[in-house]
C-alpha positions as CSV (number, residue, x, y, z in Angstrom):
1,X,79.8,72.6,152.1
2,X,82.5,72.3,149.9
3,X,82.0,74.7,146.7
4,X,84.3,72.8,144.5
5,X,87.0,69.6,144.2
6,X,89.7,72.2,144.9
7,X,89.0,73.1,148.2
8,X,87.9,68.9,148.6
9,X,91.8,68.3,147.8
10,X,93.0,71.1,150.0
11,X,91.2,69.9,152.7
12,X,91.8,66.4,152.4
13,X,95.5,67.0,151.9
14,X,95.7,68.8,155.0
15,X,93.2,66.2,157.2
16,X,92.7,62.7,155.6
17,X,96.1,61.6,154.2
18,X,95.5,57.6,153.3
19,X,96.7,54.4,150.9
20,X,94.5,53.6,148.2
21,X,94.8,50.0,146.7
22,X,94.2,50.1,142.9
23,X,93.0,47.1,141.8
24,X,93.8,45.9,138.0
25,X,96.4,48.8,138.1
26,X,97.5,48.2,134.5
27,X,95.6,51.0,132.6
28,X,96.7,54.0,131.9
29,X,94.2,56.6,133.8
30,X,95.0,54.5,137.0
31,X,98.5,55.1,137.0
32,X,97.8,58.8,136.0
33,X,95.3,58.8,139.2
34,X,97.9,57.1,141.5
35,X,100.7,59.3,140.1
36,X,98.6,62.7,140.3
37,X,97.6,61.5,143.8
38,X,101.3,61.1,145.1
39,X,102.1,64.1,143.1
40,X,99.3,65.9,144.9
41,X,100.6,64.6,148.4
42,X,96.8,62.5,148.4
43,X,97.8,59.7,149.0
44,X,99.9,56.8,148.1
45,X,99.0,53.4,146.3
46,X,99.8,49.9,146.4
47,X,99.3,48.9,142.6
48,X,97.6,45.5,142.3
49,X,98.0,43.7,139.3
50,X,100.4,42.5,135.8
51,X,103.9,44.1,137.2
52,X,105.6,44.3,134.1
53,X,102.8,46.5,131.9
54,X,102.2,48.3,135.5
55,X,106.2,49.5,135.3
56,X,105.8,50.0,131.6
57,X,103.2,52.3,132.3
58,X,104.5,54.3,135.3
59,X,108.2,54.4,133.4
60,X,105.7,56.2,130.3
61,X,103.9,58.3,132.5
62,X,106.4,59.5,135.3
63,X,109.4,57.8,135.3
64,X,110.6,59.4,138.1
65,X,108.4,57.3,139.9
66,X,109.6,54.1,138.7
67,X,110.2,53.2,142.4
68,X,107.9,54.9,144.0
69,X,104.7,52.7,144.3
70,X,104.3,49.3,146.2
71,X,103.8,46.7,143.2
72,X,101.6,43.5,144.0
73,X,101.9,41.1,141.1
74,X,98.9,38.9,140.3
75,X,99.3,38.6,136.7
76,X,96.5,39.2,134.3
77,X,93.8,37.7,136.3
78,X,91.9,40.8,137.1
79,X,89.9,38.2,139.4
80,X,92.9,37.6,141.5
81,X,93.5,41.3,141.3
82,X,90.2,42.1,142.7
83,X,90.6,39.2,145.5
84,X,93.9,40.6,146.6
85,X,93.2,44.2,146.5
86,X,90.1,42.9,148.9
87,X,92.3,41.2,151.4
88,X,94.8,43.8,151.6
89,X,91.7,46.3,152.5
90,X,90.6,44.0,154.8
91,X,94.4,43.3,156.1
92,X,94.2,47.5,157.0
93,X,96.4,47.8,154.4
94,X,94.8,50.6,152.7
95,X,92.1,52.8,153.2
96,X,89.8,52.8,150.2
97,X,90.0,50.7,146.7
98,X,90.1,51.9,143.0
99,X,88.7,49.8,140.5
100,X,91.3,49.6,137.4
101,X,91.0,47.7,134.4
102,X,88.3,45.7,135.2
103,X,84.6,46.1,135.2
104,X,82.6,46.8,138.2
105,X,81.1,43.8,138.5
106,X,84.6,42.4,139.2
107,X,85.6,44.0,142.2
108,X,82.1,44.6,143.7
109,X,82.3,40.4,143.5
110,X,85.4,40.0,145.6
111,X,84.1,43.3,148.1
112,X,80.8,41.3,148.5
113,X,81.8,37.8,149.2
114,X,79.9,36.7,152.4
115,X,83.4,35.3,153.9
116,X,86.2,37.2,152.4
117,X,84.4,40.2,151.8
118,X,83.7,44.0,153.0
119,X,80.1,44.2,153.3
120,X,79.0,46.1,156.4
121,X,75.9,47.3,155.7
122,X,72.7,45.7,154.2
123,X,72.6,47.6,151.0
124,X,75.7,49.6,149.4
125,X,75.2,51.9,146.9
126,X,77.7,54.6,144.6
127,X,77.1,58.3,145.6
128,X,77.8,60.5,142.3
129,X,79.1,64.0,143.3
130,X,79.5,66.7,140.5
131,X,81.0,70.4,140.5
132,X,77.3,72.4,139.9
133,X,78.5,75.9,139.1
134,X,76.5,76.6,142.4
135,X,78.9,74.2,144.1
136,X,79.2,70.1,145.0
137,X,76.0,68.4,143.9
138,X,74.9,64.7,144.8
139,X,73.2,62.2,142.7
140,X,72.4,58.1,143.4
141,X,72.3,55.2,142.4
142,X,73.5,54.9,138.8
143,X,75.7,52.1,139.4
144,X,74.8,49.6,141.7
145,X,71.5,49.0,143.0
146,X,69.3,48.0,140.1
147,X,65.8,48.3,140.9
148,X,65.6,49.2,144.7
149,X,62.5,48.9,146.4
150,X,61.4,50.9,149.1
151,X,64.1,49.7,152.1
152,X,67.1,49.7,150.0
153,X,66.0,53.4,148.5
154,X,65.9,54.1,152.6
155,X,69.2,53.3,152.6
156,X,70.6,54.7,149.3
157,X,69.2,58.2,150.8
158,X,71.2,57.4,153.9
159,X,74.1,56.9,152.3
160,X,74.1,59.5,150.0
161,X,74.0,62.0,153.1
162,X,76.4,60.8,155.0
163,X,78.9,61.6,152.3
164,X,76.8,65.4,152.1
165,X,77.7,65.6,155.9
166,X,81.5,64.5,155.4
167,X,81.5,67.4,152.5
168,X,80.3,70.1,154.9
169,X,77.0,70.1,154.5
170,X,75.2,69.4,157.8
171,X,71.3,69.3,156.4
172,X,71.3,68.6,152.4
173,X,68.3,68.5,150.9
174,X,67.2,65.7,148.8
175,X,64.7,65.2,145.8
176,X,63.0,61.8,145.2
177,X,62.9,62.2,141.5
178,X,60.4,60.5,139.6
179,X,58.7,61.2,135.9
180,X,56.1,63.5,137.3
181,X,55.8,65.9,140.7
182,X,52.1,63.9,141.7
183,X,51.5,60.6,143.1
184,X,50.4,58.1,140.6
185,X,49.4,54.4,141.7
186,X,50.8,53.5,138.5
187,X,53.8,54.7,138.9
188,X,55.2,52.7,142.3
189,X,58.5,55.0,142.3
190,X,55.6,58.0,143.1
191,X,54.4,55.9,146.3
192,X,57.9,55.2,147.2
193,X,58.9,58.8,147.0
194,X,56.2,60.3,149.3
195,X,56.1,57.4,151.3
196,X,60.3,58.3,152.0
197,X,59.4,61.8,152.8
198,X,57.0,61.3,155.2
199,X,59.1,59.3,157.0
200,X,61.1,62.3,157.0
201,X,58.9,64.5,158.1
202,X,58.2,62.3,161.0
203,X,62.2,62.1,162.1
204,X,62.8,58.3,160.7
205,X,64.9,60.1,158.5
206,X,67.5,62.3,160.1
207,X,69.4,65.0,158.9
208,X,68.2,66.1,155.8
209,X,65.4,67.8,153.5
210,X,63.4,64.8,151.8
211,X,60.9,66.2,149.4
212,X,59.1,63.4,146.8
213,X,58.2,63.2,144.0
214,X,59.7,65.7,142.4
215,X,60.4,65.9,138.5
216,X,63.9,66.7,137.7
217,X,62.9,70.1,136.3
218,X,60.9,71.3,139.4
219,X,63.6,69.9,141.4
220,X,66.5,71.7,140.8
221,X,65.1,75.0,139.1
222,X,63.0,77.3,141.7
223,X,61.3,78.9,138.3
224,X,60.1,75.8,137.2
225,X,58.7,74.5,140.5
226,X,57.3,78.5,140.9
227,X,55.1,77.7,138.0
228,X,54.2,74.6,139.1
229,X,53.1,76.1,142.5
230,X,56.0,74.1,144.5
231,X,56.9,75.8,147.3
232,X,59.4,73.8,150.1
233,X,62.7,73.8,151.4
234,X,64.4,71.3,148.4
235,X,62.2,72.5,145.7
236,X,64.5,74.0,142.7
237,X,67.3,73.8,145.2
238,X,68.2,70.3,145.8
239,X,71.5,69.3,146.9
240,X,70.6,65.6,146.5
241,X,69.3,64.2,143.5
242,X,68.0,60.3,144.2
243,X,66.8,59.0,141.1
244,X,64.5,55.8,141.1
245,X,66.3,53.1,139.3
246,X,70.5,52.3,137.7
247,X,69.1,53.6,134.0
248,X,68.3,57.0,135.0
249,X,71.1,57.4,137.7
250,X,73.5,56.3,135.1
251,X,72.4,58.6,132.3
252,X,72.1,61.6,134.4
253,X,75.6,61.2,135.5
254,X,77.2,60.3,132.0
255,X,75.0,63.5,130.9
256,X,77.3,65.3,133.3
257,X,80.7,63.7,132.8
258,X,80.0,64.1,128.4
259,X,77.6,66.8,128.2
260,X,78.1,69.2,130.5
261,X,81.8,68.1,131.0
262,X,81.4,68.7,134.7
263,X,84.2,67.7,137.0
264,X,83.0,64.4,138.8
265,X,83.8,61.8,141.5
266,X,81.9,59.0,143.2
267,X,82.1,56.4,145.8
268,X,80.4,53.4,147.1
269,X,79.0,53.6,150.6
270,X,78.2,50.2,152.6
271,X,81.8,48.7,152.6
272,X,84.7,48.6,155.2
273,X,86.4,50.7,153.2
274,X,85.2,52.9,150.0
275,X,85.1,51.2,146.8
276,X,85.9,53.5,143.9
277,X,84.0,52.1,140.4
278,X,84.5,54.9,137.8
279,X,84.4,54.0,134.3
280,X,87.5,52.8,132.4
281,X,87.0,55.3,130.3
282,X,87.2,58.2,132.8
283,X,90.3,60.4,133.2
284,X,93.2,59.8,135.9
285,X,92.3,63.2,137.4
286,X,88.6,61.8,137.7
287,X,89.7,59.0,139.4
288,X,92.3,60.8,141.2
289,X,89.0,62.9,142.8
290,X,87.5,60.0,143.6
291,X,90.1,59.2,145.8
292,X,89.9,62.5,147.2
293,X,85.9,62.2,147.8
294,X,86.7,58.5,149.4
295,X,89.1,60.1,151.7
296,X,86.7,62.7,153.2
297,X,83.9,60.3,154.0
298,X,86.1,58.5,156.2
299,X,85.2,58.6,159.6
């Protein structure tokens, strides 16, 4: 597996060469991520959205690359901009979407949409990955799926290996994290966790580890699952990290992005092509790894 986003880029760089389509192109950090990215040799980007504040921006940031990007001018309708980023994906236009300046919610919409849309699987779902100082880590959902129930956390678990198989890793284990390291009847993410690794165990769930439940501490430090008598293949080492509903997804990962200032990238699985959703507040060079992540899951 990949140890860090540095030897991602080189790899990708050398292998997976694409177009991203950035949708709502006029903020700063995506024209930093689509100029890093050509600067990088990444990839290219077609910029989606107000033309004028999109050349304002590039002329600020790089205006040596004035003339450099395909410009798409919708206007300030970051609706339109999500719609026509969506075609174009859908046209083969591009290989993967960034979200710009608009909110998730936005662009997930347009990628959705039962006729015009990119849905082709059931249930999508982000897959978080962060630079561990032991190497690339995974965690899901914190952006998406809401309050999955048993078949959609199936699939979420899916997902989330597939992209631990595209980063090198060819059996990752994966934690069902809930509150507490027992089943509890009155705590349904408990059933739903053991209920998942049994299917494992029994080969419904291929390649991977599935251990569940697991509290966070138990999961990803061997001391702590030593003195809570844990002993198994994901205990203290999990590569995944599948965490039972978007609240604590969400916080874990903006823990890593503010706290522990970890280097961080995510993509959505489930979609023709990968749809990027960072924040708008994250940094070009986040965004430019997430193109770099969406890249290497590419089949």
């Amino acid at each position: 597996m990949f140890k860090n986003f540095a030897e991602l880029l080189s790899y990708v760089k050398q292998n997976r060469k694409g177009t991203a389509i950035i949708a709502g192109a006029q903020i700063e950090s995506a024209i930093e991520a689509g100029v890093m990215a050509k600067k990088e040799g990444l990839c290219e980007s077609i910029l989606v959205g107000d033309k004028q504040e999109i050349i304002r921006l590039i002329q600020q940031k790089a205006p040596d690359l004035v003339n450099a990007f395909a410009i798409i001018d919708t206007g300030s309708d970051l609706r339109k901009a999500a719609e026509t980023a969506v075609a174009l994906a859908k046209e083969e236009k591009g290989d993967l979407i960034l979200k710009g300046k608009m909110e998730s919610s936005v662009i997930l919409k347009a990628a959705l949409d039962k006729e015009k849309g990119l849905k082709v699987s059931e249930v999508i779902s982000d897959v978080f990955v962060y630079e561990h100082p032991e190497g690339l880590k995974i965690q899901t959902d914190g952006g998406i799926n809401i309050l999955p129930e048993l078949n959609e956390k199936i699939a979420i678990v899916k997902n989330a290996v597939q992209v631990a198989h595209a980063l090198g890793n060819p059996k990752p284990k994966v934690a069902m994290i809930c509150a507490i390291e027992t089943v509890n009847p009155k705590m349904p993410a408990t059933i739903d966790a053991a209920l998942i690794a049994k299917m494992n165990e029994r080969g419904q769930i291929p390649g991977c580890v599935i251990e569940g439940p697991l509290a966070f501490d138990n999961a990803v430090d061997k001391e702590a699952a030593r003195i809570k008598g844990l002993t198994s293949e994901v205990a203290g080492a999990a590569d995944i990290l599948v965490f039972p509903n978007i609240e604590t997804g969400n916080v874990h990962g903006k823990m890593l992005t503010y706290y522990c200032h970890y280097k961080i990238a995510h993509v959505t699985i489930g979609t023709k092509v990968p749809i990027l959703i960072p924040s708008r507040a994250d940094s070009g060079e986040t965004k430019m790894l997430c193109m770099a992540l969406a890249l290497a899951t590419m089949s």
